[in-house]
C-alpha positions as a printed NumPy array, in Angstrom:
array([[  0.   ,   0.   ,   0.   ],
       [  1.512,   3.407,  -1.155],
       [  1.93 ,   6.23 ,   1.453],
       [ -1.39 ,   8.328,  -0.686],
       [ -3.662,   4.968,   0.24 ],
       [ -3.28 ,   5.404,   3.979],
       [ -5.935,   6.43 ,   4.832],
       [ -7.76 ,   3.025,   4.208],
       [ -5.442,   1.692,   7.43 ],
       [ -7.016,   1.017,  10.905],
       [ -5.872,   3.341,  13.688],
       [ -3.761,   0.306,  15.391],
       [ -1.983,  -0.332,  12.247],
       [ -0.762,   3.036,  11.848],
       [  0.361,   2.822,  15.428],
       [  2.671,  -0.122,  14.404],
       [  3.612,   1.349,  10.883],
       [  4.742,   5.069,  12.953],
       [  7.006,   3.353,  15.586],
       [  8.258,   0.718,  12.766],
       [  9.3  ,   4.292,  10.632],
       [  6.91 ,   2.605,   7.63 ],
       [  5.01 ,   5.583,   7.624],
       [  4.914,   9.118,   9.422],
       [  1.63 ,  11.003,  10.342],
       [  2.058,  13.282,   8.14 ],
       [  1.825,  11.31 ,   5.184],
       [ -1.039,   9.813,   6.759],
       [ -2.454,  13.721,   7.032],
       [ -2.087,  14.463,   3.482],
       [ -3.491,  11.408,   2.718],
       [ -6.568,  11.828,   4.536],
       [ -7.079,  15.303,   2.981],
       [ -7.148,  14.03 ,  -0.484],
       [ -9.482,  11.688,   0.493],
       [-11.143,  14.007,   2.318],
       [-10.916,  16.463,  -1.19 ],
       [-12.12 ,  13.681,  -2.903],
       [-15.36 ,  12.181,  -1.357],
       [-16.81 ,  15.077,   0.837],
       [-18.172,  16.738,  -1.913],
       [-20.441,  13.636,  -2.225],
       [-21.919,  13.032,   0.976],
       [-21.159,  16.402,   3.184],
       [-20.253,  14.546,   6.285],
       [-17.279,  17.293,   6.943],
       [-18.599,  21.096,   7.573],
       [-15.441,  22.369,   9.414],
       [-11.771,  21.896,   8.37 ],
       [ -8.6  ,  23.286,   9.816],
       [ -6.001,  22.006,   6.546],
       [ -3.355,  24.139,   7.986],
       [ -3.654,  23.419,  12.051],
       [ -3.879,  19.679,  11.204],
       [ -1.057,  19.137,   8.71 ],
       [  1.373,  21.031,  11.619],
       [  0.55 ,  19.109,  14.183],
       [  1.019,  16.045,  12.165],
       [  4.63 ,  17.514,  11.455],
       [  5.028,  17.281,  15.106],
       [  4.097,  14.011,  15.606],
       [  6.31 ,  12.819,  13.013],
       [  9.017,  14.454,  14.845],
       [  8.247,  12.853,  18.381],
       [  8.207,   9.212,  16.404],
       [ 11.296,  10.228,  15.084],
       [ 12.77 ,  11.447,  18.755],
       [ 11.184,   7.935,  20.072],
       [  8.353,  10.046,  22.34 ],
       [  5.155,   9.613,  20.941],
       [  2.39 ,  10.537,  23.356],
       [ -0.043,   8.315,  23.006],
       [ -1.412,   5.271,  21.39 ],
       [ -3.352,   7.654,  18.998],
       [ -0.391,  10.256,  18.717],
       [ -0.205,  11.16 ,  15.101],
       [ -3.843,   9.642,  14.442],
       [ -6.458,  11.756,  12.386],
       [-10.248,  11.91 ,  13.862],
       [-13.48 ,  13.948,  13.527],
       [-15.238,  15.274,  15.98 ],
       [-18.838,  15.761,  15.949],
       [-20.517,  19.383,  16.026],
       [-22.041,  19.748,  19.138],
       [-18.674,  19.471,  21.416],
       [-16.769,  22.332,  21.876],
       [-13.447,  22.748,  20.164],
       [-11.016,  25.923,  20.791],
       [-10.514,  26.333,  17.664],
       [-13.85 ,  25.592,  15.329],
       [-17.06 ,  26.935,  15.856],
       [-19.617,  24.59 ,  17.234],
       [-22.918,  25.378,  15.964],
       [-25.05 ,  22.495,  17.003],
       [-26.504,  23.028,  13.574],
       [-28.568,  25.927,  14.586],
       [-28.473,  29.219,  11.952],
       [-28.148,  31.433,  15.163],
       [-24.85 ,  29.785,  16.556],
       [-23.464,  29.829,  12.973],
       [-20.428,  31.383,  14.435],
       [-20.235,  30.245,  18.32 ],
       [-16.554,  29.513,  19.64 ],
       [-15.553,  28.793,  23.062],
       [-12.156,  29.44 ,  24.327],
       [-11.848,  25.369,  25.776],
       [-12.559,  21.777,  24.317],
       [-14.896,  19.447,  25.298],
       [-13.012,  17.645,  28.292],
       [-12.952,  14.415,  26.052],
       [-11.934,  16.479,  22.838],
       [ -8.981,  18.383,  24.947],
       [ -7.786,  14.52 ,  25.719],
       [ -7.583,  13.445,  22.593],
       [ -5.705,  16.819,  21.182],
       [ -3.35 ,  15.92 ,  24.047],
       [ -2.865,  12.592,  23.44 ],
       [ -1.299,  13.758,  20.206],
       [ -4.668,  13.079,  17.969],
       [ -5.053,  14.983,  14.728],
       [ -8.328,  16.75 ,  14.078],
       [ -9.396,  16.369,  10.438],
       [-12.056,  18.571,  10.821],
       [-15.409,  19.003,  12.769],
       [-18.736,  16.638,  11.324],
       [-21.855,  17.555,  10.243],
       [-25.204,  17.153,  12.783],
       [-28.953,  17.695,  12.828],
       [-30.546,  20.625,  14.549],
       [-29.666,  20.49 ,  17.984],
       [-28.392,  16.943,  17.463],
       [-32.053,  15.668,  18.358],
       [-33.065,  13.852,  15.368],
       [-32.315,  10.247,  13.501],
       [-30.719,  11.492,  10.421],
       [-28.632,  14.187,   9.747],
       [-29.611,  17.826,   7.912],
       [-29.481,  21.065,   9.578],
       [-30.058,  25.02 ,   8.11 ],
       [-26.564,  25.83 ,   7.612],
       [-25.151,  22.863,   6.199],
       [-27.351,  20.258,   4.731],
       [-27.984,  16.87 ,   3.991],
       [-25.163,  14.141,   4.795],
       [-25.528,  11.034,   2.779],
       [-24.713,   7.554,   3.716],
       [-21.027,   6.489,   1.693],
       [-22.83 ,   3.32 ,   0.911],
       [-25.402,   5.136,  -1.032],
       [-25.349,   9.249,  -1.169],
       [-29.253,   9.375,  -1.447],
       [-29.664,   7.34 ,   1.736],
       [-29.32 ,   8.459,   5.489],
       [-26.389,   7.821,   7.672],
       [-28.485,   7.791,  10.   ],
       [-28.032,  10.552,  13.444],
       [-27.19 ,  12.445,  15.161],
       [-23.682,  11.518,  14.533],
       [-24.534,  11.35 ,  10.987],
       [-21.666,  13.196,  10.09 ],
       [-19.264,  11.117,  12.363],
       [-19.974,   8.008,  10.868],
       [-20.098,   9.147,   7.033],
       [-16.607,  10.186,   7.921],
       [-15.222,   7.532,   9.241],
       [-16.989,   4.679,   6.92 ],
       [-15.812,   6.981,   4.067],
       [-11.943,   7.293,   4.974],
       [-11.532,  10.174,   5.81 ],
       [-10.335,   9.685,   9.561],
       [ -9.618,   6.227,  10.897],
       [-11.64 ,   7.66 ,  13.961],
       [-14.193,   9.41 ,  15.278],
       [-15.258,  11.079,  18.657],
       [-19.379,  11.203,  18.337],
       [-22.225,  11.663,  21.12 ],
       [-24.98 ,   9.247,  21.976],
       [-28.316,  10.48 ,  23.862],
       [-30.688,   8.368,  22.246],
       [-28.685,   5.967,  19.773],
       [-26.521,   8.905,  18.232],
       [-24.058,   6.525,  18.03 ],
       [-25.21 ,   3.214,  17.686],
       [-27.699,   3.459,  14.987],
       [-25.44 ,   5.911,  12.432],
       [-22.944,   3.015,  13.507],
       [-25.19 ,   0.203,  12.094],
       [-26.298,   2.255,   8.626],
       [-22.257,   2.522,   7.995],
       [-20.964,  -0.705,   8.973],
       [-18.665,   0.981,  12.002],
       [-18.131,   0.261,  15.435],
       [-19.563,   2.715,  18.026],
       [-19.249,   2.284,  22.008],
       [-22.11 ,   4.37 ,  23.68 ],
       [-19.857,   4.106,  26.938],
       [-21.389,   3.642,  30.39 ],
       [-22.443,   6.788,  31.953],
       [-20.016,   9.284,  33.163],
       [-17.041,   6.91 ,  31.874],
       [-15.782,   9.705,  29.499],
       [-16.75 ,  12.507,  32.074],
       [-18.042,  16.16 ,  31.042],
       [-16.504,  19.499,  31.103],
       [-17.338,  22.501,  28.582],
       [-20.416,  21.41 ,  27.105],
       [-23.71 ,  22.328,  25.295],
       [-26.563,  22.255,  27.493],
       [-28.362,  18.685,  27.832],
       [-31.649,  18.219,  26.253],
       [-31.916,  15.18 ,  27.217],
       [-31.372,  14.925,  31.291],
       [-28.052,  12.955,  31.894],
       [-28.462,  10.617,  28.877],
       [-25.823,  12.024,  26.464],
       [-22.358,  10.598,  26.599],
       [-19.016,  10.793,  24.213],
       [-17.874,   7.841,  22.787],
       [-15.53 ,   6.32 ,  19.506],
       [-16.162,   5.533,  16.308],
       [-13.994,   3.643,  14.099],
       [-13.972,   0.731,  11.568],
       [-12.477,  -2.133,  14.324],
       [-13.164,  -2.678,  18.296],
       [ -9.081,  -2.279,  18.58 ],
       [ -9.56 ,   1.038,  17.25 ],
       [-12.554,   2.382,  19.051],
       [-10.971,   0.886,  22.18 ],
       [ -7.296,   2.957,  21.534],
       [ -9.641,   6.27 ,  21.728],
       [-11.826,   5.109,  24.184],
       [ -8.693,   4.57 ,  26.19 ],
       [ -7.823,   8.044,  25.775],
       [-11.524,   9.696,  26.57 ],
       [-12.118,   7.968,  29.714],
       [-11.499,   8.051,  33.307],
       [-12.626,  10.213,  36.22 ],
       [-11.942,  14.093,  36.366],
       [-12.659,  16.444,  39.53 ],
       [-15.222,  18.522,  37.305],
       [-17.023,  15.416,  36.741],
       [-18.265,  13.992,  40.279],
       [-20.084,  10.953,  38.681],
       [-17.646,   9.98 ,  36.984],
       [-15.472,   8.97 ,  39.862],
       [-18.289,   6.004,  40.638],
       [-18.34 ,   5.341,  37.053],
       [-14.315,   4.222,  37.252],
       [-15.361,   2.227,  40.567],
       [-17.971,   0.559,  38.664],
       [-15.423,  -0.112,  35.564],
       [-12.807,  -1.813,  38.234],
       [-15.332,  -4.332,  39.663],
       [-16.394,  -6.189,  36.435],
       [-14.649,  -9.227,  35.826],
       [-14.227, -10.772,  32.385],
       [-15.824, -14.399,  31.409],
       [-14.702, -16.856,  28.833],
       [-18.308, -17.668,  28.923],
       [-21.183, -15.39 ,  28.99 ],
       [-24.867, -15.683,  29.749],
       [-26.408, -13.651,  26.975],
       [-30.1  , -12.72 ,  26.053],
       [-31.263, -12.556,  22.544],
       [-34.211, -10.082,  22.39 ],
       [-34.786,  -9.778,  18.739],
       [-37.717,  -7.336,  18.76 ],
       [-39.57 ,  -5.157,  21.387],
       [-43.299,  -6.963,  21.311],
       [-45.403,  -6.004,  17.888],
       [-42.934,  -3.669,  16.871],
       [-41.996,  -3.899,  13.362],
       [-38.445,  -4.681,  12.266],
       [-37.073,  -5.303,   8.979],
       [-36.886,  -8.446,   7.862],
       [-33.59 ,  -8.672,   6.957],
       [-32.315,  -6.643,   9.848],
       [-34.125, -10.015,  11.983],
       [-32.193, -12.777,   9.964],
       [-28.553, -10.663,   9.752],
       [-28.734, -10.214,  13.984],
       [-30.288, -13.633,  14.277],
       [-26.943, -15.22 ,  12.81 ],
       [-24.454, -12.804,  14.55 ],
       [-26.055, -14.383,  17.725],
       [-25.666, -18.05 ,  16.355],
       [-21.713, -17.169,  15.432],
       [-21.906, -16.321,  19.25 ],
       [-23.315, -18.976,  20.687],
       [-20.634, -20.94 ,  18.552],
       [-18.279, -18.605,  20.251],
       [-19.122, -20.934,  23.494],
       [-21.691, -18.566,  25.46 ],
       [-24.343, -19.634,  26.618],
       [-27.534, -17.257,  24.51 ],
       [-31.259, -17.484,  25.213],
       [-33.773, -15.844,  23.635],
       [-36.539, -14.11 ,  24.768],
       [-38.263, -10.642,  25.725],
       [-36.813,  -7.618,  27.448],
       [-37.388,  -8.261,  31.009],
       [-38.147,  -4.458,  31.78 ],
       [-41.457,  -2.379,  31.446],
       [-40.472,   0.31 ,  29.034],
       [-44.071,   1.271,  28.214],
       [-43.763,   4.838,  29.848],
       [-41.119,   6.291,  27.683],
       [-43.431,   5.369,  24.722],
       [-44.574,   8.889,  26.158],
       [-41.75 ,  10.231,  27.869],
       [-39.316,  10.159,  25.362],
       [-40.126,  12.71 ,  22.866],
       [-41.31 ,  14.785,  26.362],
       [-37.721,  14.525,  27.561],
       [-36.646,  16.807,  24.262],
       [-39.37 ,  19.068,  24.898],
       [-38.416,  19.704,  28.29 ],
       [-35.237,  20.203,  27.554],
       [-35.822,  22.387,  24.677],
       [-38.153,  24.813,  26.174],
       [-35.312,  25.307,  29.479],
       [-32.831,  25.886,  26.446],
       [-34.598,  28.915,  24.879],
       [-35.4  ,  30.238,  28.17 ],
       [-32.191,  30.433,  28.754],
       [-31.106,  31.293,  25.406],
       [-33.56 ,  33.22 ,  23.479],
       [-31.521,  34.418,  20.587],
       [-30.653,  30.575,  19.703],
       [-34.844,  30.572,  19.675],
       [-35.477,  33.369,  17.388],
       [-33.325,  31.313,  14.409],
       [-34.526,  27.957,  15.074],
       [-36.638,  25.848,  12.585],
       [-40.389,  25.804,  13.547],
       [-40.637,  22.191,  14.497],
       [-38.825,  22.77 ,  17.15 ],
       [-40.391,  25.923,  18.413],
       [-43.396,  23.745,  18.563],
       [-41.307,  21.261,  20.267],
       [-40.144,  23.7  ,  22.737],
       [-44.023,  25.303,  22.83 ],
       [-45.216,  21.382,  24.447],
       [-42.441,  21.268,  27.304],
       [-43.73 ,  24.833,  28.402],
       [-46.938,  23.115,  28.885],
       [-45.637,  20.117,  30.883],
       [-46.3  ,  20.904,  34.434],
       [-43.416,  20.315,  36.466],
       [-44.547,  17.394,  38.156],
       [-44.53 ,  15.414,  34.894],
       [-40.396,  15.847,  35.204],
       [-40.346,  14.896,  38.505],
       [-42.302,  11.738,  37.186],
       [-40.032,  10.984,  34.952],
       [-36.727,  11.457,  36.903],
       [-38.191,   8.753,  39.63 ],
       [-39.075,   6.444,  35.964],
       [-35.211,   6.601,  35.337],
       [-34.166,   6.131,  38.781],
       [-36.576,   2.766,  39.075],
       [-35.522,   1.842,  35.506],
       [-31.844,   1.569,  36.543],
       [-32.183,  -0.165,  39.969],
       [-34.135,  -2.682,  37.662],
       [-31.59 ,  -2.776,  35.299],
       [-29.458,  -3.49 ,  38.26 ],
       [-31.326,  -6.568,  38.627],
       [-31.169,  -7.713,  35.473],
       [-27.668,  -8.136,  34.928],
       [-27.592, -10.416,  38.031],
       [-29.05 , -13.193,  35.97 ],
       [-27.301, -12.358,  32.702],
       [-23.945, -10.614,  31.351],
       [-24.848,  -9.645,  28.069],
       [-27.965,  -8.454,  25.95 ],
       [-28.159,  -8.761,  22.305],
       [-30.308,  -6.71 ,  20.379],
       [-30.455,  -5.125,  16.924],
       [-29.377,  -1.416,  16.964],
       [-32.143,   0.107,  14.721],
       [-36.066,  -1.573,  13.4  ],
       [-35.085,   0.082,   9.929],
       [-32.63 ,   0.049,   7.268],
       [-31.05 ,   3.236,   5.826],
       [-34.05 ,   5.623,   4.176],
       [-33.952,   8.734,   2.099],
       [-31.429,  10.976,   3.341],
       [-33.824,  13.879,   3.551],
       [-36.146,  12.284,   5.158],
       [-36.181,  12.703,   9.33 ],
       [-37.124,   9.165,   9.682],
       [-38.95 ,   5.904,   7.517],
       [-42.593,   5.981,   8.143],
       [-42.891,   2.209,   7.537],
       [-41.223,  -0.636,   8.712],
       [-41.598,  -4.261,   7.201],
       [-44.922,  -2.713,   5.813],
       [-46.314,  -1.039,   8.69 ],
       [-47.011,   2.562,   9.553],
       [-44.276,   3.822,  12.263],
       [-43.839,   7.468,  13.868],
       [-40.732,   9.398,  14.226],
       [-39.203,   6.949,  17.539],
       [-39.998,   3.44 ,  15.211],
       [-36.747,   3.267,  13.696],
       [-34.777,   4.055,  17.226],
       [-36.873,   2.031,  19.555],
       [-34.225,  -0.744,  20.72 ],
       [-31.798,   2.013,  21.741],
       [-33.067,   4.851,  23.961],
       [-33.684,   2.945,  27.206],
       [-30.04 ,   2.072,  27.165],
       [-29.46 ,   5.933,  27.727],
       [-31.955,   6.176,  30.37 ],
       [-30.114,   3.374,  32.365],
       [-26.882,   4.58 ,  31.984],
       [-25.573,   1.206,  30.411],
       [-22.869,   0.719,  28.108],
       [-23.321,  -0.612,  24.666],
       [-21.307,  -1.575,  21.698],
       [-22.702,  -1.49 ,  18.3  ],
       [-21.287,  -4.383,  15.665],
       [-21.334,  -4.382,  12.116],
       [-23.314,  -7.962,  11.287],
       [-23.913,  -9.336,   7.456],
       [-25.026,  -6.711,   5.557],
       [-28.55 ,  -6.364,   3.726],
       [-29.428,  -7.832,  -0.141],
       [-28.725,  -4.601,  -1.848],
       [-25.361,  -4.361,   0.295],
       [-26.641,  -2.122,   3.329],
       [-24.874,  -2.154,   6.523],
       [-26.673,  -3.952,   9.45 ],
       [-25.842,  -3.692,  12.716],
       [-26.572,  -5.254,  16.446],
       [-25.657,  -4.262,  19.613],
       [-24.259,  -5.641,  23.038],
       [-25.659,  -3.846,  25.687],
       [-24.307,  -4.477,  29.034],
       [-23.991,  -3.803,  32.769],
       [-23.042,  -0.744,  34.173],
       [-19.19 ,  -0.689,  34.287],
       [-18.667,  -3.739,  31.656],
       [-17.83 ,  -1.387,  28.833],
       [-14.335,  -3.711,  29.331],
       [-16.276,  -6.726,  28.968],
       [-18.583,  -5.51 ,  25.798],
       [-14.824,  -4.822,  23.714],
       [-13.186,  -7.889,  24.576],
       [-16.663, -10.03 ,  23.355],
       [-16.611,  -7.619,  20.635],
       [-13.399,  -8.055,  19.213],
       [-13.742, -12.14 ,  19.333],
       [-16.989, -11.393,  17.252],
       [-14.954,  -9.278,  15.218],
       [-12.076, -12.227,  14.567],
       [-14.661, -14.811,  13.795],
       [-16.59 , -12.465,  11.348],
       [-14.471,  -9.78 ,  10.528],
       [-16.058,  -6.358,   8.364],
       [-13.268,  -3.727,   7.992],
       [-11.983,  -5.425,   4.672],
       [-15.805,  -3.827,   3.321],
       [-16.049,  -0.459,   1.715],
       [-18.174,   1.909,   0.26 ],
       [-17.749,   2.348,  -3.549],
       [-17.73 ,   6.014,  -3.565]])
């Protein structure tokens, strides 16, 4: 492979080729840029570049490899990082017309690690408005299309992340889950995405939360290995970060099986789910049960009924606080979410207060759960990819869905705080990615990367990509 294909290397390989002197990051730079050059312009997945920043610092990394110093497992590595954490240097504008041009003067605590660590940022990635929605357009920017097939979604909010990534141009990715953000764009690209366990990659200089405690950073990237190597990086506790001092305690108490108890939940009830969606997941779990665990199939053993109706009140709530707060972001926001904002006005308070003691029940249950198993499988989105303009499908398998029928198997994993780890699994008929995911207790985010790198070296995906 020639020093202008090297961008189609995983993260860990470049690791090897930089302290072998193969290869230096800044060839690895320019070579992302003209990849960058050369497929952006097809699905918009990059709305932020800093060409000049990013080819310096990967001068300077090639001169700590030379000196023998590198700083980090991901020293010298190009990433993305999604628009709606804070960079020093690149606007973040949430996709929202009125923050067009909003800078802050710090990173996003996980961002600032990464820049530390020696990480090279390609450029910032394209998001929905206010990152709330399952595919990804916004005002300023557009539409981002899905590398396997422009017209299609990527799915969202990390839309942009995973076009990115899927697409070359960065070996990695730092996106933001609240809902699924980074499972389900994970599954429509064929990546890996870790939605880490709550507070693992703690908080500092952020956007508000629309969505109570339920967003979290985590990696994107093309193998487990390499998600892990910037996971790696992200996590652990910080003082600004309280919670995420238990979340470390947690991590440390989780010991790893050769044999895990894992439970197969193929669909939620009479929701529908795509047909070939059912049969790809279906034989990921059979490769795993060949893997020696012991799987069982059956139904999620939790009441999820009431965020049916919570869920979309969560964003409303959150919304409405937001343009209190800020009411110039208000007076340039799109009018579905003024209405949006317009219904959590009208929540009475008690119906947060409601749903705060919903969460807190839903995670002692959780809690209980995981006593009796280690791991559950489930597919990470009902639908495959749909028009990229499009906020959502509006049938499934034939039958009428809402905005929440695509996203259905992923939300409650936010609202219990647990990790998960979405897995590319055989893709679809016309050569769609399909995805699962391995959701598991809190503190086994460990656990989740070492099952899902044996999936990964019995039926290994990274050798796929997009003909673009």
């Amino acid at each position: 492979m020639t020093p202008t294909e090297a961008w189609r290397l995983p993260a860990t390989e470049l690791q090897r080729r930089y302290r072998a002197g193969d290869l230096t990051p800044s060839a690895v730079a320019r070579a992302c840029l003209a990849r960058l050059e050369a497929v952006n312009p097809k699905i918009n997945a990059v709305i932020a570049r800093r060409d000049a920043a990013f080819l310096a610092e990967a001068e300077a990394a090639t001169r700590r490899y030379e000196e023998g110093r590198p700083r980090s497992a991901i020293d010298g590595i190009p990433l993305t990082v999604k628009d709606s954490l804070y960079t020093a240097d690149l606007p973040t504008t949430w996709g929202c017309p009125a923050l067009r041009n909003h800078c802050t003067a710090e990173d996003e605590l996980s961002v600032g690690r990464a820049r530390a660590a020696g990480a090279l940022i390609i450029g910032k990635t394209n998001v929905p408005e206010f990152a709330l929605e399952g595919y990804t357009a916004n005002p300023i920017y557009g539409v981002t299309g899905n590398p396997w097939n422009p017209a299609l979604t990527p799915g969202g909010s990390t839309g942009g992340g995973v076009a990115a990534c899927a697409a070359g141009i960065a070996p990695l990715a730092i996106g933001q889950d609240g809902g699924g953000s980074i499972r389900r764009p994970a599954s429509h690209t064929g990546l890996v995405g870790l939605k880490p366990s709550l507070s693992a990659v703690p908080r500092e200089h952020a956007l508000p939360s629309l969505l109570l405690d339920f967003e979290v950073i985590g990696p994107l990237a093309r193998t487990v290995a390499d998600a892990r190597l910037l996971f790696e990086v992200m996590r652990g506790p910080a003082d600004a970060d309280r919670s995420s001092l238990a979340a470390a305690q947690a991590a440390g108490s989780v010991r790893a099986g050769a044999a895990l108890r894992i439970l197969y939940v193929e669909r939620f009830g009479s929701a529908p789910l795509d047909p070939q969606i059912a049969a790809s997941v279906g034989a990921a779990v059979e490769q795993l049960a060949e893997l020696g665990h012991s799987v069982e199939a059956g139904p999620l053993p939790l009441d999820l009924d009431f965020y049916g109706e919570a869920w979309p009140q969560i964003g409303q709530i959150g919304l409405a606080q937001l343009f209190q707060q800020h009411p110039e972001w208000a007076a340039q926001a799109s009018p579905r979410y003024l209405e949006m904002a317009e219904k959590g006005r009208a929540l009475p308070g008690a119906r947060l207060w409601r749903i705060l003691e919903q969460v807190k029940a839903l995670r002692r249950q959780v809690a209980a759960v995981f006593r009796q198993v280690d791991v559950i499988v489930l597919p990470s989105a009902a639908a495959l990819p749909w028009a990229a303009q499009e906020a959502y499908p509006t049938h499934i398998d034939g039958q009428e869905v809402g905005p929440r029928g695509h996203a259905i198997y992923t939300g409650w994993v936010n609202a219990a705080g647990l990790p998960a780890l979405a897995l590319p699994c055989a893709p679809s008929r016309e050569g769609l990615p399909i995805g699962l995911q391995m959701v598991g207790a809190y503190g086994s985010d460990d656990r989740l990367l070492e099952l899902g790198a044996k999936f990964e070296d019995a039926s290994p995906w990274a050798h796929r990509w997009p003909q673009l």
